[in-house]
SEVEX-228872 format. One record per residue (C-alpha): residue in one letter; x, y, z; residue number from 1. Coordinates in nm, 4 decimals. Each point is the difference from the previous one (the first is absolute). Last residue first. Layout:
['A'; [X; Y; Z]; NUM],
...
END
This chain:
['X'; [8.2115; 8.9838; 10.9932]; 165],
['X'; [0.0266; 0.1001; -0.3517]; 164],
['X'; [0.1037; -0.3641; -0.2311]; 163],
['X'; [0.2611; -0.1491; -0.1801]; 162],
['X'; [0.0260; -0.3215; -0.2148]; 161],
['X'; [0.3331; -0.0083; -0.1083]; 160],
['X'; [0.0799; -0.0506; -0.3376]; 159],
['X'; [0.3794; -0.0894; -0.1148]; 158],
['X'; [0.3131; 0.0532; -0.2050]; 157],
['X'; [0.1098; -0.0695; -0.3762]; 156],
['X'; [0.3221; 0.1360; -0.1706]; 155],
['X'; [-0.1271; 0.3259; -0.1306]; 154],
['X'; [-0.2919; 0.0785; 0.1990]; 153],
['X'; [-0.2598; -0.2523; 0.0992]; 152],
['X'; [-0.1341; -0.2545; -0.2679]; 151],
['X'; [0.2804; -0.2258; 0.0725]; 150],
['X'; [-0.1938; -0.0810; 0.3278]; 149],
['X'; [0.1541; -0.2126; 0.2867]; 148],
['X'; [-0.2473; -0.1809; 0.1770]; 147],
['X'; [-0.1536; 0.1405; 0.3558]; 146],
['X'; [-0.0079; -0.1858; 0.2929]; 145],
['X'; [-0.2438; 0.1680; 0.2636]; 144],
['X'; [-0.1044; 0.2203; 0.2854]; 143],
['X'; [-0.1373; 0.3398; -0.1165]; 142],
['X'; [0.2030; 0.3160; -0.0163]; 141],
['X'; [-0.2135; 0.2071; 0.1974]; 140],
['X'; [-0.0322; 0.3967; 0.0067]; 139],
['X'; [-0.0666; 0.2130; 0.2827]; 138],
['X'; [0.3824; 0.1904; 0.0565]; 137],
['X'; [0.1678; -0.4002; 0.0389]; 136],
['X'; [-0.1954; -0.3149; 0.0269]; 135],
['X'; [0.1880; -0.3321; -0.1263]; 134],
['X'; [-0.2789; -0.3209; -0.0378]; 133],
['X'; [0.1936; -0.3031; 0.0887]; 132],
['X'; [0.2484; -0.2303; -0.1666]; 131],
['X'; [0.0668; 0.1808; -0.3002]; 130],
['X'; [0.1831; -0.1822; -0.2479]; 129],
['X'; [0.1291; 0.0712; -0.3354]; 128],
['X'; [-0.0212; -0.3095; -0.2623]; 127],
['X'; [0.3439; -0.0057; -0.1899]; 126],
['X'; [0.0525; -0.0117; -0.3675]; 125],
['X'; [0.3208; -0.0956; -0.0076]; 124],
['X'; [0.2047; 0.2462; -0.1603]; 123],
['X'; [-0.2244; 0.2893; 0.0799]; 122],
['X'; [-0.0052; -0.1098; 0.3687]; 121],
['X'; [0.3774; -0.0343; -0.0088]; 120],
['X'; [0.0614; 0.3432; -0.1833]; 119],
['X'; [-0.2159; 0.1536; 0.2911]; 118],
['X'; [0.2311; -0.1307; 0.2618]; 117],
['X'; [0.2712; 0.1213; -0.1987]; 116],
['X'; [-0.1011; 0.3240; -0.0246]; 115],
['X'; [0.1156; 0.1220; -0.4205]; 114],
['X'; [-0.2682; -0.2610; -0.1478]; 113],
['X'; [-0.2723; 0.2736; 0.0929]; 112],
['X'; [-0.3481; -0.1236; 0.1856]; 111],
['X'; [-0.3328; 0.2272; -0.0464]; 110],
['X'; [-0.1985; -0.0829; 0.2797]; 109],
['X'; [-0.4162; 0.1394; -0.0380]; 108],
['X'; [-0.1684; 0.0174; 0.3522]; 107],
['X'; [-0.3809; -0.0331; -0.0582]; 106],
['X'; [-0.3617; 0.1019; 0.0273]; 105],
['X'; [-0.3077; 0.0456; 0.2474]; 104],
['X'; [-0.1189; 0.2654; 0.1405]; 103],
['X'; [-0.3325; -0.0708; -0.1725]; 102],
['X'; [-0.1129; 0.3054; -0.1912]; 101],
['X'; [0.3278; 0.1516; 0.0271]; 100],
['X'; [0.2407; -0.2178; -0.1834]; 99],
['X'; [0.3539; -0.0569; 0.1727]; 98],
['X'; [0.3087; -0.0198; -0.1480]; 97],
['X'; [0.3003; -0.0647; 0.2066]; 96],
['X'; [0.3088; 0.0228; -0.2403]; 95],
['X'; [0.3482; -0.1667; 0.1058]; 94],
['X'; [0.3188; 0.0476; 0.1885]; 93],
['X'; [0.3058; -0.2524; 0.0683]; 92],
['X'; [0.2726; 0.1275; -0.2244]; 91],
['X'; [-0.0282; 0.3794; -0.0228]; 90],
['X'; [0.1188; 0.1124; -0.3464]; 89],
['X'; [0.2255; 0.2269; -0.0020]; 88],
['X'; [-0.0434; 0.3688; -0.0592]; 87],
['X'; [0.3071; 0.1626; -0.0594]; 86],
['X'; [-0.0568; 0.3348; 0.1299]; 85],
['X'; [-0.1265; -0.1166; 0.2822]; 84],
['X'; [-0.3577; -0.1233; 0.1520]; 83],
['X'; [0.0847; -0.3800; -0.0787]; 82],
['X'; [-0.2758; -0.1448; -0.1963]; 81],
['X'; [-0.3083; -0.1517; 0.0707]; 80],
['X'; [-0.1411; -0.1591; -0.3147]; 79],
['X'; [-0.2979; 0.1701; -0.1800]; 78],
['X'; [0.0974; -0.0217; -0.3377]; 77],
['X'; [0.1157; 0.3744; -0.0437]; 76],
['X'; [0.2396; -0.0134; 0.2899]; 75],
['X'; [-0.1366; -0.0036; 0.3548]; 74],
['X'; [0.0828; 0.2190; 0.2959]; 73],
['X'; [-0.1639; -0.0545; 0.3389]; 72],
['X'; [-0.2433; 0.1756; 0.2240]; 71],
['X'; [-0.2972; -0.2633; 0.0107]; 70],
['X'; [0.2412; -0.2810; 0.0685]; 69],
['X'; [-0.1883; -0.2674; 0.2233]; 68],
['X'; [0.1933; -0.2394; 0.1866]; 67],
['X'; [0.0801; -0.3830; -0.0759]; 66],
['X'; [0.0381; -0.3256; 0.2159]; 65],
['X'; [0.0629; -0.3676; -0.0370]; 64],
['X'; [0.0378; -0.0419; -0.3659]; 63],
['X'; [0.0910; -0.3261; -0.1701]; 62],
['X'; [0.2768; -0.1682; -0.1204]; 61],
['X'; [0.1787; -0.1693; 0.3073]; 60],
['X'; [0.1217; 0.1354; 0.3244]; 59],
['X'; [-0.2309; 0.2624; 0.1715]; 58],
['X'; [0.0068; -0.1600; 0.3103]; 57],
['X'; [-0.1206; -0.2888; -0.1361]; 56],
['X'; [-0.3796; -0.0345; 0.0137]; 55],
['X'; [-0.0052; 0.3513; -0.0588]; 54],
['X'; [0.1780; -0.0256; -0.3465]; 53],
['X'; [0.2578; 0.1615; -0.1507]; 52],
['X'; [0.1130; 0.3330; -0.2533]; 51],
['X'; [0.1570; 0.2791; 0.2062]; 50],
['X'; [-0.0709; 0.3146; 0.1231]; 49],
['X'; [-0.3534; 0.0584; -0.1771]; 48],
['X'; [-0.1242; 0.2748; -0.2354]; 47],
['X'; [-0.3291; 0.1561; -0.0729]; 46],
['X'; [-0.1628; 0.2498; -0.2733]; 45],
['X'; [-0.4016; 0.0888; 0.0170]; 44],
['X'; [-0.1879; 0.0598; -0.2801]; 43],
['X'; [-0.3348; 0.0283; 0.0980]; 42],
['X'; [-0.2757; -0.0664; -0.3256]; 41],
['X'; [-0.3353; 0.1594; -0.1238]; 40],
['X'; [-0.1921; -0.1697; -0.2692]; 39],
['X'; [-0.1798; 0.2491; -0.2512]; 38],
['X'; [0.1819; -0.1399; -0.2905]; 37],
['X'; [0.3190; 0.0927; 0.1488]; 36],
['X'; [0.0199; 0.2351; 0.3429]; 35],
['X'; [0.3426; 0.0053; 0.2135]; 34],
['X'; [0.0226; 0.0400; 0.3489]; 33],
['X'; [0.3218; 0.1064; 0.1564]; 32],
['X'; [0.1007; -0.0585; 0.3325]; 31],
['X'; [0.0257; 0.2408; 0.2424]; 30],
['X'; [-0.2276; -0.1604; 0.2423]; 29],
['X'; [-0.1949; 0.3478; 0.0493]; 28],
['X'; [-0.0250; -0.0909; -0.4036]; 27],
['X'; [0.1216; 0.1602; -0.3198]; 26],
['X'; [-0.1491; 0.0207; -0.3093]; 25],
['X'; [0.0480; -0.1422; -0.3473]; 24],
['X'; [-0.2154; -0.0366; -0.3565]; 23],
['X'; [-0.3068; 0.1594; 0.1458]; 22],
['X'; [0.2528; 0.3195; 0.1316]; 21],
['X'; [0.0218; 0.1444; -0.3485]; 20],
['X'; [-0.0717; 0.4177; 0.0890]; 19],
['X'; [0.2175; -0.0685; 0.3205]; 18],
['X'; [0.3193; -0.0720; -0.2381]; 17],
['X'; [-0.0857; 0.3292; -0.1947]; 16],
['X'; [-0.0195; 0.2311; 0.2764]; 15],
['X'; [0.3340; -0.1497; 0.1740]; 14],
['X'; [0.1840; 0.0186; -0.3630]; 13],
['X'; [-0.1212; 0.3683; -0.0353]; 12],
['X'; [0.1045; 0.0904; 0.3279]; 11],
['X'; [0.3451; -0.1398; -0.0193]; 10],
['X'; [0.0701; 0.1827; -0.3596]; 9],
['X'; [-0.1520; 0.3370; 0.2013]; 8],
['X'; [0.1956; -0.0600; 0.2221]; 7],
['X'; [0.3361; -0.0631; -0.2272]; 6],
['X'; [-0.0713; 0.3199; -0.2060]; 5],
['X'; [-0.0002; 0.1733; 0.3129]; 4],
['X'; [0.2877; -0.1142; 0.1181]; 3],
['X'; [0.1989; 0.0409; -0.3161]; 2],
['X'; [-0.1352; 0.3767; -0.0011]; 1],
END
């Protein structure tokens, strides 16, 4: 009877969640598009090994690759997070966004004081570099140097322009 109970609980949910599918829907890209205002956005999560720049082997503040994260776990503000019970915060991940009537959009960085490479940025305002346009899973991170923004997340972060390629 538990079962059953449960199904039918399941069903329900799955009937209901189709019945609102303007607000969010699922691509054959399996990322998420959401709908506000009649604008439809991608939300796309990515991550990179290591913070650097091309230019220097990936020494230096900057970023010198990333991948796409379309199956990944997030918290409640969007930041990649350790799949695990605990849930830790991922240090070097962001948020692609990108809007569908253009393609175009952005890679959001959230930086934490707790990674001291992040810490440093934050403390000193540091301009992230990237020294060549990064193409990973059809999007572009667009070449550039990009000023610290205390407008992103808690303790400041950047915008990267991003693009579908």
């Amino acid at each position: 009877m538990k079962k059953l109970i449960f199904l039918f609980i399941i069903s329900s949910f799955g009937f209901l969640s189709c019945e609102n599918n303007d607000e969010t829907n699922k691509t054959s890209n399996n990322d998420t598009i959401f709908k506000r205002d009649g604008i439809r956005f991608h939300v796309i999560f990515a991550d990179w090994s290591e913070w650097g720049r091309t230019s220097r082997d990936c020494d230096g503040w900057g970023l010198c690759n990333f991948r796409s994260c379309t199956f990944c776990c997030t918290d409640s503000n969007g930041v990649i997070v350790s799949c695990n019970e605990n849930q830790n915060r991922i240090s070097r991940s962001g948020k692609i966004v990108l809007y569908e009537d253009n393609e175009e959009g952005f890679l959001e960085i959230n930086l934490d004081v707790v990674f001291p490479d992040e810490k440093n940025a934050i403390d000193n305002k540091l301009i992230l570099y990237i020294d060549q346009d990064l193409v990973n899973d059809g999007v572009k991170l667009h070449k550039g140097e990009y000023e610290f923004n205390l407008n992103v997340g808690r303790y400041g972060g950047y915008i990267i322009k991003a693009s579908k390629v």
